[in-house]
Structure formats: structure tokens, C-alpha cells
N, C-alpha and C positions, 0 to 999 in steps of 0.2 A: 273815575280816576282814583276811589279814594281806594281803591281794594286793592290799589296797590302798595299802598302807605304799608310803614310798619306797625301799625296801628290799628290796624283793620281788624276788627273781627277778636280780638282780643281782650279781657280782661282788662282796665288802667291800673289795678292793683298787683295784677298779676307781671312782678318785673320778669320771672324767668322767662314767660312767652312771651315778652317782648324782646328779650333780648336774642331770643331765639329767631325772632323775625326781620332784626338788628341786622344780625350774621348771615342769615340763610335768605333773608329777601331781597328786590329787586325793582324798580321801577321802568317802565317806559321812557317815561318823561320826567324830568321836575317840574313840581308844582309848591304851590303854598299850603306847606301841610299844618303849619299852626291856623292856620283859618280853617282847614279843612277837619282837622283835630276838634276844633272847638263847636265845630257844624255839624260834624258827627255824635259829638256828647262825649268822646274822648278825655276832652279836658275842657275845665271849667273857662281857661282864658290862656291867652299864648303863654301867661309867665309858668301856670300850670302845667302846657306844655312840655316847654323846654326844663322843667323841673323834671318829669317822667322821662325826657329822651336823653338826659345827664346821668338819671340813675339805671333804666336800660342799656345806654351805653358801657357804661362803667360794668354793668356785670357781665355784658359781652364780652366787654376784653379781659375781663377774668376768666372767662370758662376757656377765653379761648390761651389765655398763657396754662393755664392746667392742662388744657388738652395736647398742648407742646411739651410743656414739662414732662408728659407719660408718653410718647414718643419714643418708640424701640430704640432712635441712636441717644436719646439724650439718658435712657436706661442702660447702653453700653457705656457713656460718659462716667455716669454715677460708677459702675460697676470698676472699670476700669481705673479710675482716679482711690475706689476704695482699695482696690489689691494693690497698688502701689505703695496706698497710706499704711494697708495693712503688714508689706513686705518690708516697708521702712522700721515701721514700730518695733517689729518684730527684731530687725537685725540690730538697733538702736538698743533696744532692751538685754536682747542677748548678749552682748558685750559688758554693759553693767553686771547680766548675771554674772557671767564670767571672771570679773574682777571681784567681784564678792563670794562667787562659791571658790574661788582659789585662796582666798584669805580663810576658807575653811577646810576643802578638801583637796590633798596631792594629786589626786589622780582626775581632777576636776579639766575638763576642755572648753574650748571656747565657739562659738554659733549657736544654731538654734537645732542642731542633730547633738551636741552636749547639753542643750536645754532640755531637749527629750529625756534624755539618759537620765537627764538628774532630777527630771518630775518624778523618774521612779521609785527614787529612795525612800527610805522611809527613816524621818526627820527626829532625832534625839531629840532635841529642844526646841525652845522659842525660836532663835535664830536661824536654826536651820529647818523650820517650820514657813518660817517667812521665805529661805532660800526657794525650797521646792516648791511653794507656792508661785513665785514668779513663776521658776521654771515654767510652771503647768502653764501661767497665762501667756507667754512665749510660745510655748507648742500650740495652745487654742491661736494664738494668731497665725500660726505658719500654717496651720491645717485651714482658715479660712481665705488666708490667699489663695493657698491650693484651691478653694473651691472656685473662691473668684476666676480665679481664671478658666477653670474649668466651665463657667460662666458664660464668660469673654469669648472662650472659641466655639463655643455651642452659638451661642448669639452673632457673633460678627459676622459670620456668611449667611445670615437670614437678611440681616441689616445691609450690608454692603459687599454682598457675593465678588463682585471683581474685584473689590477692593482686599479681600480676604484671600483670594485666591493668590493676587500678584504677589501682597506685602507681609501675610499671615495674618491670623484673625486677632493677636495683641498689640501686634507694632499698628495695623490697621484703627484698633480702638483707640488708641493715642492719637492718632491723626485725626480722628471724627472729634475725639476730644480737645486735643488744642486748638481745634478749629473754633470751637462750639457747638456743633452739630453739623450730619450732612449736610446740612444746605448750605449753609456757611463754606462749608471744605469746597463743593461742588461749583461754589462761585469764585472760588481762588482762583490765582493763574500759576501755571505750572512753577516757576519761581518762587513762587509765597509757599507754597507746598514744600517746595526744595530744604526749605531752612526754619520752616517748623520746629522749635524745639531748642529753636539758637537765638534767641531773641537776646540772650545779654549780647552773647559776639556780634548779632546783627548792629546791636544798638554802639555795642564800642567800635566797630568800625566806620558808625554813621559819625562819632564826636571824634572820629581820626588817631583812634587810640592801639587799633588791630585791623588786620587784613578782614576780609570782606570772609566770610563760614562759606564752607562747600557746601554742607549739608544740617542737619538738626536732625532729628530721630531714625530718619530714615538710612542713618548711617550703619545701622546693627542689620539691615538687608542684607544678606549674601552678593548682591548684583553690586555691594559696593565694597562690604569688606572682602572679597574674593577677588577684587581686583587692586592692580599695582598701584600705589601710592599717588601717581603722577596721572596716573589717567583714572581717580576717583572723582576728580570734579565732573566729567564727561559721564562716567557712569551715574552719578546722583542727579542731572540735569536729564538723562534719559530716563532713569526713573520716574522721577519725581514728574515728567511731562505724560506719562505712561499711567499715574495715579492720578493726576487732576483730569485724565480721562475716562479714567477707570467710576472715581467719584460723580463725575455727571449723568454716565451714564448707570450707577446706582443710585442714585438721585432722584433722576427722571422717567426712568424707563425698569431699570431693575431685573432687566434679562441680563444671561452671560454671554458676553461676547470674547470667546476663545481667542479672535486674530487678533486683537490687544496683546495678549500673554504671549503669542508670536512673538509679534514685533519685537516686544522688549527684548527676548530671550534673542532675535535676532541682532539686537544691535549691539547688546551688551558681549556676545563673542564677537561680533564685530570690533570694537573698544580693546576686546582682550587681546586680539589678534595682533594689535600694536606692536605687544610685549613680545611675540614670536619674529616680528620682522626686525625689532630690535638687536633681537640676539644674534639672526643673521649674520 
């Protein structure tokens, strides 16, 4: 009985194999493993025991939060949340530069393609020493969104192929990531998916402040802004039910399944067809 303890065969000093046997082992049966710990020479007496399988345990569930933390979609999370931080900083900054190289130069413009321009100069003074300097760190941040994303669509269809295919490999990252990760996403229902991204509106129309959100992120989709006004709630609830499918099955299985990407496409000119009978 006792080789199947997680204890078996093990070093008692040794916490990492034990915690490795923590995770990866199994029993038959249960048994009295502090008596059987202390018969084997494991541990000196139960309280010894349960001292060994607190601190086994504990590094268990550390190797195993690190081993999720490094996790393709939780590395699209990280990635995707930094190009946004990066794309913000960047336009946030460019606009200060803007208001302070126009307080120096006429011909001075505003973004981060006039931050470019004006990292080129080359700086008379102290002050406009500091100017170009922004500058440059403005254009180092636009050039690292750039990459991140370029990042984001290299990685998302390794991560969640259907999910990339339907939504695109950025609007997709977002969703993995406001989820908290696929598995998270994959346990959604097609409605919680729908309004991702709307949590103030969700939340003000819960305390009866605003109408109830059509959609949250997944509104910059094509299948929603290419449709009429009036018939986008139809189209983001076919979405959105087409993507909590899409997610399980990159979740669980991680093949493509093309007739998903049908459907949508069939339903959504379904939806659109409205607008033709209308005009009728």
C-alpha cells in the first residue's frame, strides 16, 4: 500500500520530489499515510508528517501557479495588455510633446509621426535638448507597440486558431485576456462573452442607471460594425455565441473547424438581409 504514498521512495528532505509526487501521483485506495509515513522511516511522528506534507504541498502549488503563469495564452495576456499600455503612453506623451515643442517650434505637429520628425532635429539648447529627447522616447514606444502586435498576431492563431480566424489575432488577445485566460474564456456562456469589455455599462445598467450594452470589445468586429444600427444587437449575440464556441473548442481540442466560420458568415448576411427587405 505504501508505494503508493507520495512518499514512497523519496528523500524527506527532498521537498521538490515530493512535491513532484504531490502533483503527479495517485492512490488506489486511502489509507493512513501518517502511520504508514512513520513505519516506513519517512517521518519521525505524525506531527513530522504533516510538517513535510504542508511544506510539499505549498511548493506544489507554486510550481504549478508558475507553470500557468508561462502559458502561451497567459503570455498573449501579458503581451497584449503591454501594447495597449505601450500605445496609450505613447499617445498620452505625444500630445504633451506637442504642446511643448509648439511653445518652441512653428512648424512643430502633433502625434507620434510629429514625434518622429522632431526626434530628428538636432537640439540648439538645453531645452530643446530635453524636447528631442522625449521625442525619441515617444517613437521607442510606438516602434514597441508596433512589435507587440506584431507579437500578438504571430502568437494568437498558435493559441487560439478559431478564435483568430473568426475575431482576428488582436481583438482575440483581448478577449483571452479580459477573460483571464483560455480556460476561463472557454467556460464563459455566449453572453458573458457578448459584453466583455462593458463592465461599467453592464454594471450601470445593473444599479438602473443605463440600458442594458449590446456588446464590449467585440464591437470593432466587421460582422458588427458593417451592420445597421438596429440589427447590431442580433449580430453581436451571433457573434459572440460563434466565439464561446470557437473558444472551447481551442481550449479543448485545438483543431480548426472551418463549419463554425460558415455559420457565422451565414447568419450574419442573414441579419444583413433585413436591411434589403426593408427597403423593399
Amino acid at each position: 500500500m505504501t508505494e503508493d504514498a507520495w512518499f514512497a521512495g523519496v528523500d524527506p528532505g527532498d521537498t521538490e520530489a515530493t512535491a513532484s509526487r504531490i502533483r503527479e501521483g495517485s492512490a488506489d485506495a486511502p489509507a493512513d499515510w501518517p502511520a504508514a509515513a512513520v513505519d516506513s522511516g519517512f517521518a519521525a511522528d505524525e506531527d513530522k508528517y504533516y510538517e513535510r506534507l504542508r511544506a510539499a504541498s505549498i511548493e506544489a502549488a507554486r510550481t504549478a501557479a508558475a507553470e500557468a503563469e508561462r502559458a502561451d495564452d497567459k503570455q498573449l495576456m501579458h503581451a497584449v495588455r503591454a501594447m495597449d499600455d505601450a500605445e496609450r503612453t505613447a499617445n498620452e506623451l505625444a500630445e504633451r510633446l506637442g504642446e511643448w515643442a509648439g511653445s518652441l517650434f512653428e512648424e512643430s505637429g502633433m502625434g507620434v509621426d510629429a514625434a518622429r520628425e522632431l526626434a530628428q532635429r538636432e537640439p540648439q539648447d538645453s531645452t530643446e535638448e530635453r524636447v528631442v529627447s522625449l521625442a525619441g522616447r515617444v517613437a521607442d514606444l510606438a516602434d514597441e507597440r508596433d512589435a507587440l502586435r506584431e507579437y500578438v498576431e504571430r502568437r494568437a492563431p498558435e493559441v487560439a486558431p478559431n478564435m483568430a480566424e473568426m475575431a482576428g489575432p488582436v481583438l482575440t488577445a483581448r478577449l483571452v485576456s479580459l477573460a483571464g485566460g483560455l480556460d476561463s474564456l472557454a467556460k464563459k456562456p455566449s453572453g458573458t462573452v457578448q459584453v466583455l469589455g462593458a463592465e461599467d455599462a453592464l454594471f450601470a445598467h445593473l444599479a438602473g442607471r443605463a440600458s442594458s450594452p449590446k456588446h464590449g470589445v467585440i464591437y470593432v468586429h466587421e460582422a458588427i460594425r458593417g451592420t445597421r444600427p438596429q440589427d447590431r444587437g442580433s449580430a453581436a449575440r451571433a457573434l459572440a455565441g460563434k466565439l464561446a464556441i470557437a473558444a472551447r473548442i481551442d481550449h479543448y481540442s485545438g483543431d480548426v473547424r472551418p463549419e463554425i466560420h460558415d455559420e457565422l458568415r451565414e447568419r450574419i448576411e442573414t441579419i444583413r438581409a433585413r436591411a434589403e427587405e426593408d427597403d423593399e
